[in-house]
Each structure stands twice: as structure tokens, then as C-alpha cells.
N, C-alpha and C positions, 0 to 999 in steps of 0.2 A: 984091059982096064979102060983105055980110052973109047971102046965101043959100049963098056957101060955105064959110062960117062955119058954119050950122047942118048941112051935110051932112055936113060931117067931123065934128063933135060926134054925128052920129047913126050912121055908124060906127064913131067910137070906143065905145059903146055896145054896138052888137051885137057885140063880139070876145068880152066872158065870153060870151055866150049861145052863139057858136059852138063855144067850147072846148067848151062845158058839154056839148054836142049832140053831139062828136064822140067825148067819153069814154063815154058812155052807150053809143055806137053799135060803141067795141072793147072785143073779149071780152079779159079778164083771168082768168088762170090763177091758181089760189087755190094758197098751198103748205100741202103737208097733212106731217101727221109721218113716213107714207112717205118722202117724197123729201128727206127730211133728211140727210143725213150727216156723219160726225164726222171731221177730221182730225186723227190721233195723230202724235206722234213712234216712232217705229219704233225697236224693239231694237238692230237692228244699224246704223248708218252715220248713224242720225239723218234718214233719211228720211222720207217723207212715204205716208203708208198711206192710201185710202177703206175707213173699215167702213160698213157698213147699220147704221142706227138700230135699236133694240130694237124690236120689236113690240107688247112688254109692254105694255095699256092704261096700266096704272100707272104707264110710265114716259113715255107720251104726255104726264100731265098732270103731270111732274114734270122734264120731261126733262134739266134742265140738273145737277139733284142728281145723277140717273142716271147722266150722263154721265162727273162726277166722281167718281162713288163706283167705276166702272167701272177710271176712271183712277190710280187713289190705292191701289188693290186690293194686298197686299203678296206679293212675290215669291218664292217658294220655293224657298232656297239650300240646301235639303239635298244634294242630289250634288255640288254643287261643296264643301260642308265634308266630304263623304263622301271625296272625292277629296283633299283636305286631309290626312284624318286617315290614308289611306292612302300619301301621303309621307312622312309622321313616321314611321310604322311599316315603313318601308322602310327610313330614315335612321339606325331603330335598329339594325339588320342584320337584319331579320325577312324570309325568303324572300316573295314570291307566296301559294303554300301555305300559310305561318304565318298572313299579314294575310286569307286568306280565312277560314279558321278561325277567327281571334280576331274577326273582326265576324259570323260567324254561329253560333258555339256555345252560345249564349244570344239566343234569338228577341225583339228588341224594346229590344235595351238600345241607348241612343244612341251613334252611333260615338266622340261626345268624351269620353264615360263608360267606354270600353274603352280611349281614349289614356292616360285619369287613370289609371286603374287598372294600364295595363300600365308606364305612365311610371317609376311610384313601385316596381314589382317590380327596374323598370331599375338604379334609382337604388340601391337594396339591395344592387347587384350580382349579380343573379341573370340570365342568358344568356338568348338570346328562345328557347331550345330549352328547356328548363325552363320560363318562363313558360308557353309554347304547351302544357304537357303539364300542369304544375299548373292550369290554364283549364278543360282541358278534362276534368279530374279532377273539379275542384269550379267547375262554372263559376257557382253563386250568388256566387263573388267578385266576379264584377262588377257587380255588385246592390248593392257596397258605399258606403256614401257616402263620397266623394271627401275629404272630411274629417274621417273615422275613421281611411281608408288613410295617409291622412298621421300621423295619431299613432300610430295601431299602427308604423308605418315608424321612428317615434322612438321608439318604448318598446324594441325590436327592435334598435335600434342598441344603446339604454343596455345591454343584455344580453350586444352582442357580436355581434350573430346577423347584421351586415353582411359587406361584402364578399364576396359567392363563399357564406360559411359556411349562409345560409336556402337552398340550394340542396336539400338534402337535406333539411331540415327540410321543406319546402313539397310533396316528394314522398312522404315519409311520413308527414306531419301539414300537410296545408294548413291544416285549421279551428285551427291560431297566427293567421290574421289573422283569424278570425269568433268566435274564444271568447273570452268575458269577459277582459277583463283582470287581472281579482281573481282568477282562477281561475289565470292563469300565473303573476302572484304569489305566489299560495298553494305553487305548486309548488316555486316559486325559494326561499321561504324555508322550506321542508322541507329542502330539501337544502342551505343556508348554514346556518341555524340550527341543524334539529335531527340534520343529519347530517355539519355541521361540514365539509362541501368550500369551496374557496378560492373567487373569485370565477372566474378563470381555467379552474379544474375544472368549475365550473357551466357555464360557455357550452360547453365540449368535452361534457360530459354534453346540453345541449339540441341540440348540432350532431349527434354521434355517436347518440344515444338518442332522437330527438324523441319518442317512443312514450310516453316519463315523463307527458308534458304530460295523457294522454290517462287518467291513473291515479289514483285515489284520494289523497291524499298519507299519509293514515294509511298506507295499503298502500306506499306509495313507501319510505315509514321504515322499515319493517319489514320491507323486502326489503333495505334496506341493514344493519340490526341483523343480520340472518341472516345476511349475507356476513361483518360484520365479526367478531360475538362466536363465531359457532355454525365458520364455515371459519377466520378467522384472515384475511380478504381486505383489505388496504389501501385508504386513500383512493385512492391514485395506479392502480394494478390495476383498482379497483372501476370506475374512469375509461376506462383501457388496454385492459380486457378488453370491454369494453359489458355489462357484470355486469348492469346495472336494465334489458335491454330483454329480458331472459328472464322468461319467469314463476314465480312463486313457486313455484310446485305442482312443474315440473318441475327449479327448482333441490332443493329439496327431496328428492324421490324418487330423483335419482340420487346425490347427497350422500351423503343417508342408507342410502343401496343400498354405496356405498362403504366407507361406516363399518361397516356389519353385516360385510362382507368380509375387514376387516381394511386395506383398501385408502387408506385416507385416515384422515388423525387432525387434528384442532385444534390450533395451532402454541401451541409458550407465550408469554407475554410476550416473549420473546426472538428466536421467530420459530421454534425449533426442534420439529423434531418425532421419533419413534423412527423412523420408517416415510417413505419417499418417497411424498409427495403427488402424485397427475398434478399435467396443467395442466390449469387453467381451460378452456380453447380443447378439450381432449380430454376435458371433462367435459360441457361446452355448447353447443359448436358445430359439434358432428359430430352425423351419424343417431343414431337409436338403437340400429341395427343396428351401426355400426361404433361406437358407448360401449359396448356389448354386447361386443364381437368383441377390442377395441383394448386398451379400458378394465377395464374390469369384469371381462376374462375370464370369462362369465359365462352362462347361455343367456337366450332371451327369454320359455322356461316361468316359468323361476324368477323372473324378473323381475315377470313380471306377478302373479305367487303374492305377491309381498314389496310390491307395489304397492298389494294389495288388502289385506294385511294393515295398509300402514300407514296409508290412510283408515280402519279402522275402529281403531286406536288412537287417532286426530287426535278421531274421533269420541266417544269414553269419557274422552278427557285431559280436565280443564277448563282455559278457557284459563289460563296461566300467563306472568307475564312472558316477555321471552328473558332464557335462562340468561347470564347474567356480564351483566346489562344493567346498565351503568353511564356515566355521564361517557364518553366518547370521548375528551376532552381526555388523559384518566389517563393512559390505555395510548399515548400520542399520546408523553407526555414521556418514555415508555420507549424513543420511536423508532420513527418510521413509515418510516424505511428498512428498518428488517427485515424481510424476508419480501417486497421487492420486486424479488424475479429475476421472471423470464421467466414467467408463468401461465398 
């Protein structure tokens, strides 16, 4: 009994030595960072994807940063907010044709940069067939910062210039939403203060006339002094007729071409005159050839003989106030309906 005692004790012994001998003796395969791979969540359905591990040495000895800096990497939603912002601008009534044009007539501006900007023209009341044309007019609008357009959009209202009315404005004067706002100021109180039209008169003068904005205001004044003292032309006419989008030179020349003829006289206080005056519309808004033909009765030698004559009288005169320059208010309580037929 005690000898098989000690043989199973000597047994139990040699089992680590066996183990030891047998591990020794099977080959084990080493894992290398080759045969590593990563399993991701997949884009679509939340499946299961094998990628190949980087190769990058640096990322051998780092790999588990790697893996997650791989993973964490952020995704780039540009064409899906591209496709965004080309809904809204569908949603506004903007054809196909319009939204290709507005995101590419200006290389590089971001598509939500053209929603702001075209959003706030919307809200103005201005048609996406107009916007699309004032864009591509002046297309540094939309360079504008999103928080300018919005106070210009409010200075613009205070004016009047909403609804429908910046439509014309923005086709013959876009740069109203790029120029100074002291400078449309300056304009607006030429014409309330020193030329005395109503507030009403003013927004009809910046809808009808946007061209004022683009003017001198000294010069502004004194095309309105011309009309008033030197023709006898009313506030409400000066309005009616689009008197301030002529230029001086050419109100001038044919005026005074009128006057030399016998054809036109300066109304009195009262409105009357000896002689029937044209109209304004047959003085300024025909050719020259039919103010020649209609008007004037007149040829177009003689014309230019009396043209040249009177640059060089303008030239020898020194300047001199305008004749009867005074108060507006004056002749104002004499009655500004006079002289308000048809011009």
C-alpha cells in the first residue's frame, strides 16, 4: 500500500513537466498588426463591415488612437444642406433655371449665404424674377453680410421702399443695399428739407427716380431750384413728370433753347403765363430729333449753333445764385395747385 502511495505521488509530479514539454513542442502563431482588423458600424443598415488595419508604421504603434481618430472623423453634409437650400428656393417660386444661377453667379459663396440674402429680397417684396436679375447685375450682393441685409431691409422699409416698390429701384440702382447709409440719408434730407417734398413725394421720387441716390445732393438741389424758380414746375409735377432723373445739362439746353424762341416763358406766381408752354414729357422725354421736329419747330444746325453758344456764356457768367431763389415755403402759400395740369 505504501509503495502505491509513493507511485502516484510520482505521477502526480510529472503532469507540469508533461504539460511543459508538450507546449514547447506546438508551434504558436504570433499576431502581427497585419492581420488585425477593425470592425465598424456601416453607414447604411448598421451593419457590420471588415477594413484592413492601416499600414502606417505610426499607426502600428499607436493603433488603438488610430483606430478612433479614424472613427470620430466628421462627416461632410455639404450636399445634403446644398439640396436643403435648393428646396427653399424652389418653395419661394424660383424656377430650376433661377436656383442654378443664384448658387453659381458668384463662385464660392456658401449656398446658405445666397438663401439669406435672397430670403430678405423675398421679404421686401420683390419677385424671384427680379431678384435672379438684380444678382446677376451686381452679384457682390451676396458678399453681403447677412446682418447688414437685414438692416438695410429695415432702413428701406422706414423709406417706404417695401412691398413690390425696390423692384425698380434694385434694377436701376442696386448699390441702395451696398452704399453707405449716411449717403441715402443725405439724399432723403435734400429733398424733405431743402427741397420741401412730403414724405409720400420722397418714397415716389426714390421708387420712380432711383438714379437721385446716385447724385451729388448739392446737384440734386439745384436741379430741383431750376425746375422750380427758373420753369415754374411744382412739387407734385417735379414728382409726376420724373423731372430729377434728367440731367441738368440737357434740362437746361432745351429750356433755354425754348425761351430764346419765344416758345416757353416762366409762370407767375399765379401759374399764368402770355404764351402756351409744351409739356414737360414733350420737352424731356422724346429724341432730340422729334423736340427738334414737334417741339422746337426748329432744325438740328441751329440747335447745336445755340448749344455751343451757351457753354461758353455758362463759361464767362460767374456763378450767381438761381434767379428768384428763395423760401419755397413763399410761393408754396400762394398755391401749389397752380400750374398743376398735365406736363
Amino acid at each position: 500500500m505504501a509503495a502505491l502511495g509513493r507511485q502516484v505521488s510520482a505521477w502526480y509530479h510529472l503532469i507540469p513537466l508533461t504539460w511543459a514539454r508538450m507546449s514547447r513542442q506546438t508551434p504558436q502563431k504570433k499576431m502581427t498588426a497585419s492581420s488585425l482588423c477593425k470592425l465598424t458600424t456601416a453607414s447604411t443598415g448598421g451593419g457590420l463591415e471588415e477594413v484592413p488595419c492601416v499600414q502606417d508604421p505610426a499607426c502600428r504603434t499607436h493603433l488603438p488612437q488610430c483606430l478612433l481618430e479614424k472613427q470620430s472623423a466628421p462627416v461632410d453634409g455639404g450636399p445634403w444642406e446644398r439640396e436643403e437650400v435648393i428646396t427653399s428656393l424652389l418653395d419661394m417660386g424660383f424656377s430650376d433655371v433661377h436656383v442654378n444661377e443664384l448658387l453659381t453667379v458668384q463662385p464660392g459663396t456658401h449656398p446658405q449665404q445666397v438663401l439669406d440674402i435672397v430670403s430678405e429680397l423675398i421679404l421686401l417684396g420683390v419677385n424671384p424674377e427680379p431678384v435672379c436679375v438684380a444678382l446677376k447685375k451686381s452679384p457682390q450682393l451676396l458678399k453681403l453680410p447677412v446682418m447688414h441685409m437685414k438692416k438695410r431691409s429695415s432702413y428701406l422699409r422706414k423709406l417706404g421702399l417695401g412691398e413690390g416698390k425696390l423692384r425698380r429701384v434694385l434694377h436701376c440702382c442696386p448699390e441702395i443695399l451696398t452704399m453707405r447709409q449716411r449717403d441715402i440719408a443725405n439724399t432723403v434730407r435734400v429733398l424733405r428739407d431743402k427741397c420741401l417734398f412730403t414724405v409720400q413725394q420722397v418714397t415716389e421720387i426714390l421708387h420712380r427716380c432711383p438714379y437721385v441716390l446716385r447724385e451729388d445732393p448739392g446737384e440734386l438741389e439745384y436741379k430741383f431750384q431750376y425746375a422750380y424758380f427758373r420753369m415754374g414746375v411744382k412739387h407734385a409735377d417735379v414728382v409726376r413728370t420724373d423731372f430729377l432723373q434728367y440731367s441738368i445739362t440737357k434740362t437746361r439746353q432745351r429750356h433755354t433753347f425754348l425761351e430764346r424762341l419765344g416758345r416757353y416763358q416762366t409762370p407767375d406766381k399765379k401759374g399764368q403765363t402770355q404764351v402756351p408752354n409744351p409739356l414737360l414729357r414733350d420737352i424731356l422725354r422724346v429724341s432730340e430729333a422729334e423736340f427738334l421736329a414737334r417741339t422746337a419747330r426748329s432744325s438740328a444746325e441751329e440747335f447745336e449753333v445755340f448749344k455751343k453758344l451757351l457753354a461758353r456764356e455758362e463759361e464767362e457768367e460767374p456763378e450767381n445764385p438761381m434767379p428768384g431763389d428763395k423760401s419755397t415755403s413763399e410761393d408754396e402759400e400762394d398755391g401749389d395747385g397752380a400750374g398743376e395740369g398735365e406736363l
